[in-house]
C-alpha positions in Angstrom: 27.9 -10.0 1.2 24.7 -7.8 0.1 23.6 -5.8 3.2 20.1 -6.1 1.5 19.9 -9.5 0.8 22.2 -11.9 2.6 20.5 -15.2 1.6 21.7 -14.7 -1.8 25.2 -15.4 -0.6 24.3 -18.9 0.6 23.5 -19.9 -3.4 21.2 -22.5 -1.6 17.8 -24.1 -3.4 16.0 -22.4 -0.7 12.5 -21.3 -2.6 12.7 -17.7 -3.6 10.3 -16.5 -5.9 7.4 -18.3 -7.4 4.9 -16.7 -10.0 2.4 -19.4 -11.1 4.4 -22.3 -12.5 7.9 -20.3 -13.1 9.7 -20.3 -9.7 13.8 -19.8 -8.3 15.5 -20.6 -5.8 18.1 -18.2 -4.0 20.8 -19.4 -5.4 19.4 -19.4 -8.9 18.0 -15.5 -8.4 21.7 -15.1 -7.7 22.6 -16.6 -10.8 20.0 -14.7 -12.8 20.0 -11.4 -10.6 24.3 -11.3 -10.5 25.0 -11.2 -13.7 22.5 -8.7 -14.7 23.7 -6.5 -11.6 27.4 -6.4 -13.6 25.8 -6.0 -17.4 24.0 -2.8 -16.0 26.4 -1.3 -13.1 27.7 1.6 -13.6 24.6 3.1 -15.3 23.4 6.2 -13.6 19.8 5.1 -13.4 17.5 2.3 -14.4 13.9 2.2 -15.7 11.6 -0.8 -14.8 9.2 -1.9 -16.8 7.0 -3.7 -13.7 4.9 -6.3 -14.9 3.2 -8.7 -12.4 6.3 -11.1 -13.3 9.1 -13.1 -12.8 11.2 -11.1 -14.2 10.5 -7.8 -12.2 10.9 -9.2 -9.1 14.5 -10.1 -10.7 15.3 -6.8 -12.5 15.4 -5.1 -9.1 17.3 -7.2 -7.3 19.7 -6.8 -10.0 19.3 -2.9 -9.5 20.1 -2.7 -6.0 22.9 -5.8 -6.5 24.5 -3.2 -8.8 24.0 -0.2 -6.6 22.2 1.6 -9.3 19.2 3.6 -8.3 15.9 1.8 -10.2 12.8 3.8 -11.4 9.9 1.3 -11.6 7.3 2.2 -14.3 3.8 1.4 -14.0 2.9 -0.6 -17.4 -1.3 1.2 -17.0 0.7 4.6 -16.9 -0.8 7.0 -19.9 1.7 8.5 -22.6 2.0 11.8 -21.1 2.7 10.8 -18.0 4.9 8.2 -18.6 6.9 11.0 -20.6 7.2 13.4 -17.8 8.8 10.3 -15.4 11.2 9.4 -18.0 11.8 12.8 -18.4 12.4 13.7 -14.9 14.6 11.0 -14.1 16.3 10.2 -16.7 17.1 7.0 -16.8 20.5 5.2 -18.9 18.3 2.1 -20.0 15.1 0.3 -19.2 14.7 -3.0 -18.3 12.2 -5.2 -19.3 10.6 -8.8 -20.3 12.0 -10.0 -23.2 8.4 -10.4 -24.2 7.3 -7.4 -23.2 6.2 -4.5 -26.2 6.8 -1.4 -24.6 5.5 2.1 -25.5 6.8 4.9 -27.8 7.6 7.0 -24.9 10.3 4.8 -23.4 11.3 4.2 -27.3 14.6 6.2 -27.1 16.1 4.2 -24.0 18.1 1.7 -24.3 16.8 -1.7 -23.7 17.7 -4.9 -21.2 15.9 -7.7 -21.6 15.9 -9.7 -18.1 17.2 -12.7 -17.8 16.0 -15.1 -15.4 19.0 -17.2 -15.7 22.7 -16.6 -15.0 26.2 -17.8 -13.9 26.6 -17.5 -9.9 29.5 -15.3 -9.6 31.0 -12.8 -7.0 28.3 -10.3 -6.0 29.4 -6.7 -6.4 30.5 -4.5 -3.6 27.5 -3.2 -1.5 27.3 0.9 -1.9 26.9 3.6 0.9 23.7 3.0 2.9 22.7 6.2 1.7 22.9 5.2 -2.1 19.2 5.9 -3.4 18.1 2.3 -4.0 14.3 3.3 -5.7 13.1 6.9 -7.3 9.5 6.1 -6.8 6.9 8.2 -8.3 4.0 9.4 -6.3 0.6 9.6 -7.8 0.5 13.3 -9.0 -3.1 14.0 -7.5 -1.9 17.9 -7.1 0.3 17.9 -10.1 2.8 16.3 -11.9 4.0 13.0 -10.1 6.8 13.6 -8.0 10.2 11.0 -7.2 10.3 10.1 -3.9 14.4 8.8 -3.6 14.2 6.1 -1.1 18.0 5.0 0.1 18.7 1.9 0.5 19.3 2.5 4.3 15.5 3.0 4.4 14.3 -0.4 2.9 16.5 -2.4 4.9 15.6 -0.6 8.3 12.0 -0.2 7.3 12.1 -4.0 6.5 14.0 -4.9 9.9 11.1 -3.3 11.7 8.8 -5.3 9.6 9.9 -8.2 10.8 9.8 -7.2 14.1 6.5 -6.3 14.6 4.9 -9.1 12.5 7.8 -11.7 13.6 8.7 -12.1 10.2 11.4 -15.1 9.9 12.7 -17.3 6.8 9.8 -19.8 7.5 7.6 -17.4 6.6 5.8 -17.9 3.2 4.3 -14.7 1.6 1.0 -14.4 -1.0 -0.3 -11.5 -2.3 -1.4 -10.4 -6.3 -0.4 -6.5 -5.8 1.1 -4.6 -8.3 4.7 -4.3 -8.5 5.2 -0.6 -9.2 4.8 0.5 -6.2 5.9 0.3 -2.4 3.5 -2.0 -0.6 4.0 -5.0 -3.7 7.2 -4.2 -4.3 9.2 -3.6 -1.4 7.5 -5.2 1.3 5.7 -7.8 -1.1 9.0 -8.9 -3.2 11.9 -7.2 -1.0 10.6 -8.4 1.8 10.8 -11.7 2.1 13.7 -11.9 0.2 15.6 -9.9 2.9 14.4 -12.4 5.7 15.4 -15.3 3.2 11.6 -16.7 3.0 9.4 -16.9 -0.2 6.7 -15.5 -2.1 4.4 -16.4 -4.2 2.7 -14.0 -6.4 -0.4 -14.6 -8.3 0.1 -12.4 -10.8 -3.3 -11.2 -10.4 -5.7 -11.3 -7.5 -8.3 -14.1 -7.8 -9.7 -15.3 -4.6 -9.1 -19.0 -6.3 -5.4 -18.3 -6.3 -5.2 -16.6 -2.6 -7.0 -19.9 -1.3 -5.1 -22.4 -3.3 -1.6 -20.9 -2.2 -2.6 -20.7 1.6 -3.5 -23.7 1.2 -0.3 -25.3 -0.3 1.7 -23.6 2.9 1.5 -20.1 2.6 2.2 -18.2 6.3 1.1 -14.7 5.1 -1.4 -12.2 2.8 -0.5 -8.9 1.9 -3.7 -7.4 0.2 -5.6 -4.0 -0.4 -9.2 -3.5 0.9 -10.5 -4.4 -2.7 -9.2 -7.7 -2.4 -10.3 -8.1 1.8 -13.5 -7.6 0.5 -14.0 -10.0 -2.5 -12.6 -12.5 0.5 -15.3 -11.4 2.7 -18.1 -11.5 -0.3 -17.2 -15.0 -0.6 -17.2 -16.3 2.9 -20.3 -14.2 3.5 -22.1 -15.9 0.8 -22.5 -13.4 -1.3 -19.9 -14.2 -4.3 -20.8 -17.0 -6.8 -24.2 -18.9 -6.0 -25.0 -22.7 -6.0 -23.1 -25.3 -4.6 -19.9 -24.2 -6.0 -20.1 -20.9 -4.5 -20.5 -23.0 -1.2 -17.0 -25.1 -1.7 -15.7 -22.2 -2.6 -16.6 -20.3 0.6 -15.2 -23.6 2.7 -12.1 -23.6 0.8 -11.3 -19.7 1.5 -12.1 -20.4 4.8 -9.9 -22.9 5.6 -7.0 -21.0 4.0 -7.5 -17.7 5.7 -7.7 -19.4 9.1 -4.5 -21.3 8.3 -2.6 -18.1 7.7 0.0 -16.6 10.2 -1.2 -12.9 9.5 -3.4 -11.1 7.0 -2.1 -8.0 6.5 -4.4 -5.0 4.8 -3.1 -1.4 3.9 -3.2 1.1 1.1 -6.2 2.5 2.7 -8.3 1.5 5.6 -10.7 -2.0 5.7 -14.6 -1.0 6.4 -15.4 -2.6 9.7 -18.2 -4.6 8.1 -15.4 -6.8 6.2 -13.6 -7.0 9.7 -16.2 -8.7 10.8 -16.8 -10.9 8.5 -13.6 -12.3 7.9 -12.9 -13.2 11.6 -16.6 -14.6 12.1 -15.7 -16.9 9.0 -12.1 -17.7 10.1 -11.6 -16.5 13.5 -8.6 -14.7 12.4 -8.5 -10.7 12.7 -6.7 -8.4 10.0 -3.6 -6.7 10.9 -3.9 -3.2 9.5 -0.3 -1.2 9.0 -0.4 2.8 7.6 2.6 4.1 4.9 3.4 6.0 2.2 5.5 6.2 -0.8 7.9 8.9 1.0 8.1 6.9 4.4 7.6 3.4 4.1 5.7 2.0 6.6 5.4 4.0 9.8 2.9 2.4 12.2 1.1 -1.2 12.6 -0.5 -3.7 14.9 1.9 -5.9 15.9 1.8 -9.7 15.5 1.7 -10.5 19.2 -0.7 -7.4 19.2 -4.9 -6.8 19.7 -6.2 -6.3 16.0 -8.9 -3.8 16.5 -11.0 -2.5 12.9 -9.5 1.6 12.2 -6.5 1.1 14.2 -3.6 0.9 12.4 -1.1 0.1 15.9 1.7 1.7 17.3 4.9 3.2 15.7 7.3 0.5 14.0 10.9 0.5 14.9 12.7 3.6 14.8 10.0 5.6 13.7 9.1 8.8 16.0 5.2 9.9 15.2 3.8 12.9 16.5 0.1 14.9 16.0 0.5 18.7 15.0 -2.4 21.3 15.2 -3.1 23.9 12.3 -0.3 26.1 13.8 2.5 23.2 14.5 1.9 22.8 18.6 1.8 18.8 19.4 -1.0 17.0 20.1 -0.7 14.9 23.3 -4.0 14.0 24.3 -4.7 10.1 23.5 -8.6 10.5 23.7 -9.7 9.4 20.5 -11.2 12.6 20.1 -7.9 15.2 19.1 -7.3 15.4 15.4 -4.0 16.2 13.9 -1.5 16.1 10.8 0.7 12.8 11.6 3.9 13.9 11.2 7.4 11.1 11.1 11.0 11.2 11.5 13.3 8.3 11.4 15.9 6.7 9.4 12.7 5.1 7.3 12.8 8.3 5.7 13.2 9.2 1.8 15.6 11.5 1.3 14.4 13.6 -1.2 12.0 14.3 -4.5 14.2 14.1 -7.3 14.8 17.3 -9.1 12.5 19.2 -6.8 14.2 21.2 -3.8 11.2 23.3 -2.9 8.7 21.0 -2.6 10.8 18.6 -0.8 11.6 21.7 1.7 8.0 21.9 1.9 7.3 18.8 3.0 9.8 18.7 6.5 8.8 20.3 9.3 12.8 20.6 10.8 13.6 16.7 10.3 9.8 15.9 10.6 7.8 14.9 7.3 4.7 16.0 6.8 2.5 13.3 5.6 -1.2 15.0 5.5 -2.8 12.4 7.1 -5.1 13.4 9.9 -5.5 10.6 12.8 -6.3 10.7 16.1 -4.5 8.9 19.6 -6.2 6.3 21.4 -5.4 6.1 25.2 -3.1 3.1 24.8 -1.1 5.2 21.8 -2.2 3.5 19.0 -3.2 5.5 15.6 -6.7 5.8 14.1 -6.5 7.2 10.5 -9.1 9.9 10.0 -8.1 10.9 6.4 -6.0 13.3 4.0 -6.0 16.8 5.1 -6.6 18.0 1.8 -10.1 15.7 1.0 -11.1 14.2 4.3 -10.7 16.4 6.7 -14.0 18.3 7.3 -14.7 21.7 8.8 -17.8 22.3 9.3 -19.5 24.3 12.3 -16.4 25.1 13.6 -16.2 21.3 14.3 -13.3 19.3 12.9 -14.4 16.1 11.6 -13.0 12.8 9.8 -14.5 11.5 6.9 -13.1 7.6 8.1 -15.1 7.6 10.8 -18.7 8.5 8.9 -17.6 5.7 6.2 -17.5 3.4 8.8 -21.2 4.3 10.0 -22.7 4.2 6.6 -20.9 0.6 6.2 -22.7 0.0 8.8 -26.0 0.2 7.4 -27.4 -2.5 5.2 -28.7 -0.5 2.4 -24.8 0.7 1.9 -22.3 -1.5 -0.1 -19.7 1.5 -0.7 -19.2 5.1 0.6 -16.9 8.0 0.3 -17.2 10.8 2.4 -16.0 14.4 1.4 -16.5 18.3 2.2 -18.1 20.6 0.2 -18.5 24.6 0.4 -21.7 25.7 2.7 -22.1 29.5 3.2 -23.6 28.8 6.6 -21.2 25.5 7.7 -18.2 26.6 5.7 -18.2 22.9 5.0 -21.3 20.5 4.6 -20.8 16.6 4.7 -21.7 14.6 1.2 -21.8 11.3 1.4 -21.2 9.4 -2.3 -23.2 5.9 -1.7 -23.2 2.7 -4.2 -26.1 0.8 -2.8 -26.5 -2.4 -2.4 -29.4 -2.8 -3.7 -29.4 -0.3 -6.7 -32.7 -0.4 -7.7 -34.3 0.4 -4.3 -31.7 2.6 -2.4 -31.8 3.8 1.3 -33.8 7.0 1.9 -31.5 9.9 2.6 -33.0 10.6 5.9 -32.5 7.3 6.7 -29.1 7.3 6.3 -28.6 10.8 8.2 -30.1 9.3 10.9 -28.2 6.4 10.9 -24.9 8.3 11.2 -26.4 11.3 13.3 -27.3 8.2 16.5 -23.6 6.2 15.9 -21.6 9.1 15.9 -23.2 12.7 16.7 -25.7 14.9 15.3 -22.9 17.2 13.8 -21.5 14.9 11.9 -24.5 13.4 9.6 -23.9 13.9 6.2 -25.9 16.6 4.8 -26.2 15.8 1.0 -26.8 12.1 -0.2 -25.8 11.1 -3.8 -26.1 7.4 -5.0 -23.8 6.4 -7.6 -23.0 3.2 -9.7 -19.7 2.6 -8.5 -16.9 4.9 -6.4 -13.3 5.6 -9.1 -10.5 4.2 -7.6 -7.0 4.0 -8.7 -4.9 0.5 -9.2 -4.2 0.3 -5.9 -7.7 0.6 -4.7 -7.9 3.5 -3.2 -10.8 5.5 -3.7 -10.3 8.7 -6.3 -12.0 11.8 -4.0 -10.9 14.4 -6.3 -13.0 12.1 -9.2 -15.7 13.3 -6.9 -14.9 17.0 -6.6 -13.8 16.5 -3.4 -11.4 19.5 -2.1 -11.1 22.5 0.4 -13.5 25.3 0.0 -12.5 27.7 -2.4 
């Protein structure tokens, strides 16, 4: 029986996997996932080629099936990059689309093309829990990327505690359009439902057409990224397409949301302005959960729980959390007010970056992992993100301050459609506040000292931003996180 996914034993014509008009049920992703598990097991390592497809979603099944450790390869990776990951981890053979052109880097692996059709045969034998299931490549902000091994213990406990706090069943129908190189599309948006025995649906790519129309036809759950929270809420606000059909359009998204189990946002937190708009549309709040590549997910608001915009809930199932200060004590106090590095420990855990001893000895503190995200306790124990250490914590006037929290001001206003919030060097402050705006209307902006002001009545005086600069747009990655480094953002030298 797979420990991973036990509904493939059943062979049933349960719904699995549906992208667009190509779809399979369990017991033909058996078919199509078995025997590609025993063409490819025994391989030390397997490249994925992972395309917003069909096919992907079957190629690592087939991985883990096999018990072979799968390295999936983001297809808007540059040459160099993509080099250094082959490179580093080495994989026997990459498996792809049998449409699918890939690049001259991966040119000297051997090739798999993916079937999506097979014979159901005896699954093989399920591995150690401990058998690294996904190498997982980090985004290489402060260098090269890096492999974060996840074992297959992690996905399957991190999953469990998933469904836990979101009481996720085999009723439950999941959409999202996310990519499917990394964790939150791949793991909890493909893996995920296939360990409970539900279904997803993936768009293949976001459109707010395709979110409605599949909540719509029964879908129970969202999984999306800020980006895609907000195109929702420009819609049901009224401020997507005009005319009538932007009207129907609003109704129809609407509807769907509100006939949703959970919306679920992560990757990076939802502005409280799109909060609000989606539950004044749809009465429905969004759950926000906090992860990362090396950790799965560690906290969220629960299911049964009280949504509240910048929380991002309570520890999941077996995870331990704890605050450190600049010199390692614990941080106790739930006050709101107490900043410090989260650090986890748990059996969520990965268990190393490939190939790189030190800096995975770096990144423990004894059995505790380091994340560099800076949050804060509220009294009933829940988490409020603040930022990275390295971008968006602030020092300035020997005060500590979060750049989350002045984003969320500036939202606030309605001359602001975007904002990051970063530190730069101040010989009198150590660090000043910038805040990088996109308007919303470009051509007549905010004053600054509007905007000051603004944050300096919400929040406190020391906290104001201290330098404005209006930009066209704010570089984010494919995930949709904003790029701070893009905007020179970094401790003082």
């Amino acid at each position: 029986m797979s420990d991973l996914f036990p509904a493939l034993e059943s062979g049933s014509d349960r719904p699995a996997l549906r992208f667009g008009e190509r779809r399979l049920t369990y017991g033909e992703l058996a078919g199509a996932a078995g025997s590609l598990a025993l063409r490819v097991g025994g391989a030390s390592r397997l490249a994925l080629w992972a395309t917003p497809t069909l096919e992907t979603a079957v190629g690592v099944v087939a991985g883990l099936l096999a018990g072979v450790p799968v390295v999936p390869l983001n297809p808007k990776t540059g040459e160099r990059e993509l080099a250094h990951i082959v490179a580093d981890s080495a994989p026997a053979a990459v498996l792809a689309g049998p449409e699918v052109n890939l690049p001259g880097a991966l040119g000297l692996l051997e090739r798999v093309d993916i079937p999506v059709a097979g014979t159901v045969g005896p699954l093989p034998e399920d591995p150690d829990p401990l058998t690294p299931a996904l190498i997982v490549y980090t985004s290489g902000t402060t260098g090269p990327p890096k492999g974060a091994v996840l074992p297959r213990r992690a996905i399957a406990t991190n999953l469990d505690a998933l469904a836990d706090a979101w009481d996720w069943t085999a009723d439950d129908v999941l959409v999202h359009g996310l990519p499917l190189f990394h964790v939150h599309g791949l793991i909890l948006g493909i893996l995920g439902p296939l360990r409970r025995g539900g279904e997803v649906r993936h768009l293949g790519r976001f459109s707010v057409d395709g979110v409605a129309e599949e909540l719509g036809d029964g879908g129970t759950m969202l999984f999306g990224v800020p980006t895609m929270y907000h195109r929702l809420a420009e819609v049901l606000g009224g401020t997507g397409a005009p005319g009538v059909e932007g009207e129907e359009s609003g109704r129809a998204v609407a509807k769907a949301l509100a006939g949703a189990r959970l919306l679920v946002s992560g990757s990076a937190a939802l502005p409280l302005h799109d909060h609000e708009r989606i539950e004044a549309a749809t009465g429905r709040r969004v759950v926000e959960r906090y992860g990362m590549t090396e950790t799965l997910i560690n906290t969220s608001v629960r299911a049964d729980g009280e949504p509240r915009p910048g929380s991002v809930g309570i520890p999941v199932k077996g995870v331990r959390l704890r605050l450190t200060d600049d010199d390692g004590s614990a941080i106790t106090a739930r006050d709101g007010q107490s900043i410090g590095e989260i650090q986890v420990r748990g059996e969520s855990l990965f268990t190393e970056y490939l190939n790189r001893p030190e800096a995975t000895a770096a990144a423990f503190d004894g059995a505790w992992f380091r994340t560099g995200d800076m949050a804060v306790l509220d009294p009933d124990g829940s988490v409020r993100i603040v930022g990275r250490r390295a971008t968006d914590l602030i020092k300035s006037g020997g005060y500590k301050i979060g750049a989350g929290e002045i984003e969320n001001a500036l939202l606030d206003h309605p001359g602001v459609r975007e904002v990051a919030v970063t530190g730069e060097p101040d010989a009198d402050l150590g660090e000043r506040v910038v805040a990088w705006i996109v308007a919303a209307e470009p051509h007549a902006p905010p004053p600054e000292e509007e905007l000051m002001a603004h944050v300096a009545l919400q929040l406190a005086p020391h906290k104001r931003p201290r330098t404005v600069r209006f930009l066209d747009a704010l570089p984010r990655n494919d995930m949709g996180k904003i790029m701070k480094r893009a905007l020179g953002a970094g401790p003082p030298a």
